[in-house]
Wavefront OBJ file of the C-alpha trace (Angstrom):
o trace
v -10.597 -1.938 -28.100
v -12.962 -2.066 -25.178
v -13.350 0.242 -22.556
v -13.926 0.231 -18.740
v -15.617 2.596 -16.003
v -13.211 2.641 -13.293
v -14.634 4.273 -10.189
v -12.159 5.549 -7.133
v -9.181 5.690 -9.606
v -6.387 7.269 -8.081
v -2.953 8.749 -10.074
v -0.079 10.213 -8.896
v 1.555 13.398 -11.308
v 4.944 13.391 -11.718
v 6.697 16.973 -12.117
v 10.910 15.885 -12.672
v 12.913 18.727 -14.205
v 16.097 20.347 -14.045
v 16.601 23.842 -13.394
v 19.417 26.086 -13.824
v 20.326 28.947 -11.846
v 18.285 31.665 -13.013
v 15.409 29.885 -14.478
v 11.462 30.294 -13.602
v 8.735 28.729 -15.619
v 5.775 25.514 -14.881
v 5.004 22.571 -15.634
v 1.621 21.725 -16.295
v -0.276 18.086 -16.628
v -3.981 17.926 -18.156
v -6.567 16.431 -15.450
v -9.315 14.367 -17.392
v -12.251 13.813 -15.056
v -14.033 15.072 -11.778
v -12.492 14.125 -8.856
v -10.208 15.289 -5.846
v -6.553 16.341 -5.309
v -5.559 14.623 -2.554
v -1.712 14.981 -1.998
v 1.272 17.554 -2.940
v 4.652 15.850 -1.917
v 7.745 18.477 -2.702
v 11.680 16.622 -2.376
v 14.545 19.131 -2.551
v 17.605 17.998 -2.673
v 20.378 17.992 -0.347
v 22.853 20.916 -0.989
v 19.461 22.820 -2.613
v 20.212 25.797 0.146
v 16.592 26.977 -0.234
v 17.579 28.599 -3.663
v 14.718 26.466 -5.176
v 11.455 27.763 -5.154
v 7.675 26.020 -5.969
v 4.415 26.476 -5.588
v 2.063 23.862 -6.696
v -1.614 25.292 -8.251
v -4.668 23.969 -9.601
v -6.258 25.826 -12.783
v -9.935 24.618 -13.286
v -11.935 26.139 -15.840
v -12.363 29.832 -16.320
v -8.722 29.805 -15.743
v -9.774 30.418 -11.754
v -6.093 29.432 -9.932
v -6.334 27.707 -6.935
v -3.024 27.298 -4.217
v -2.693 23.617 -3.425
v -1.363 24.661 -0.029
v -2.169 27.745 2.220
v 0.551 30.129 2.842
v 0.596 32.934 5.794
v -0.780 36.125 5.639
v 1.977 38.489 4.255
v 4.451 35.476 3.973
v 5.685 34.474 0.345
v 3.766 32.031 -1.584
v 6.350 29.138 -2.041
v 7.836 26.469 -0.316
v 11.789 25.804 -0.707
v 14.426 23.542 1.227
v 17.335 21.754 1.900
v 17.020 18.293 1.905
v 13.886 18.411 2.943
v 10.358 16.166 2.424
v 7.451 18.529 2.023
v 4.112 16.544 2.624
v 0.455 17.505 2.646
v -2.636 15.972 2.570
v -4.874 17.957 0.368
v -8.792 18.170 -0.614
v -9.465 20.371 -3.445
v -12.226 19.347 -5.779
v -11.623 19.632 -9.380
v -13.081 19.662 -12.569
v -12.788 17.810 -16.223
v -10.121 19.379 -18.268
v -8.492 21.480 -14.729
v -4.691 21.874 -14.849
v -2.329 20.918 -12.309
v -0.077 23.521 -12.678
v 3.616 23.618 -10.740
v 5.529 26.842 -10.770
v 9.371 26.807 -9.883
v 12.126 29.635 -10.033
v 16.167 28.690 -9.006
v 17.330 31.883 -7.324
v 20.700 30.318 -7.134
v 23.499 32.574 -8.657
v 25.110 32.501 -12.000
v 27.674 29.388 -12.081
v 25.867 27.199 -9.168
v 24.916 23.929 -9.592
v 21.656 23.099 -11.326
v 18.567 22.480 -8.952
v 15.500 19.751 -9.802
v 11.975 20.001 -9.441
v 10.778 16.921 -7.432
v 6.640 17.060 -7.183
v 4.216 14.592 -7.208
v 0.148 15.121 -6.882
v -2.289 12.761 -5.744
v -5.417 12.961 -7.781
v -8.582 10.826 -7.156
v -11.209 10.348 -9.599
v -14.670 9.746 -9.123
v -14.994 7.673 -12.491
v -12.898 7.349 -15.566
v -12.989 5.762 -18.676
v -9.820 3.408 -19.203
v -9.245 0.309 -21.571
v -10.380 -2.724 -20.425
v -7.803 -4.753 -19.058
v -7.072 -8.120 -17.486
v -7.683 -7.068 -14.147
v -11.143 -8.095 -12.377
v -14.229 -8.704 -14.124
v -13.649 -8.598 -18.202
v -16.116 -8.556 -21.117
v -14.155 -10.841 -23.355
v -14.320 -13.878 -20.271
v -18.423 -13.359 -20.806
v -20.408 -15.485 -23.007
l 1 2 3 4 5 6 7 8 9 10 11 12 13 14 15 16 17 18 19 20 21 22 23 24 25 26 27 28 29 30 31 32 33 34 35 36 37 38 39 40 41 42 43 44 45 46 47 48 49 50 51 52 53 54 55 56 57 58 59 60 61 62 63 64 65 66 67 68 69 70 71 72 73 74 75 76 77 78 79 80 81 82 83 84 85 86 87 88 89 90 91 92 93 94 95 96 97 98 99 100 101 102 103 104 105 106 107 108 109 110 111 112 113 114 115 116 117 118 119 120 121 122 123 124 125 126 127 128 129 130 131 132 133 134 135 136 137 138 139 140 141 142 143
């Protein structure tokens, strides 16, 4: 198999779960190159009553934590909604082998309905190292 440096190569994270009434945890996905977070969309769903809370993070190495978005003095450090569209435009440089790192709890009550995690992450590369394929210049069409 050959191999390609793409430069500029941006990828969205998906973070899709479903969360019962009572549950906390994360969800983590591996980040494989330098580059940029650019983006943290949050959906919650319509009937959610705010019982769903998230807070999107950023672990690059030396396990330093980083909030993807800034939260008031004093204030708690989540968002949560209602059928709601959380958007913001990010810059926050990281590192090879960083963690995007999204941390949900459902304070709903015992017998409510299940809530779901709805984040995505816009991440922009500098450079990666992808399989060749049959997009633009290729090194099987050369001589």
């Amino acid at each position: 198999m050959k191999y390609e440096n793409v430069r500029n190569s941006s990828k969205s994270y998906v973070f899709r779960k479903k969360v019962p009434a009572g549950e906390s945890g994360y969800l983590d996905c591996k980040l494989v190159e330098h580059g940029f977070i650019e983006s943290v969309r949050v959906r919650f769903a319509a009937g959610e009553n705010a019982t769903l809370q998230i807070r999107p993070v950023v672990i690059i190495p030396q396990e330093i934590m980083i909030d993807l978005l800034e939260y008031a003095d004093n204030g708690e450090q989540y968002v949560t909604g209602d059928d709601e569209l959380v958007e913001s435009a990010v810059r926050c440089e990281i590192e090879n082998k960083s963690i995007l790192r999204v941390f949900y709890e459902n304070t709903g009550g015992v017998g409510t309905a299940d809530s779901f995690l709805n984040v995505d992450i816009g991440v922009t590369y500098f450079s990666v190292i992808e399989p060749e394929n049959i997009i633009g210049p290729n090194s099987f069409l050369k001589g």
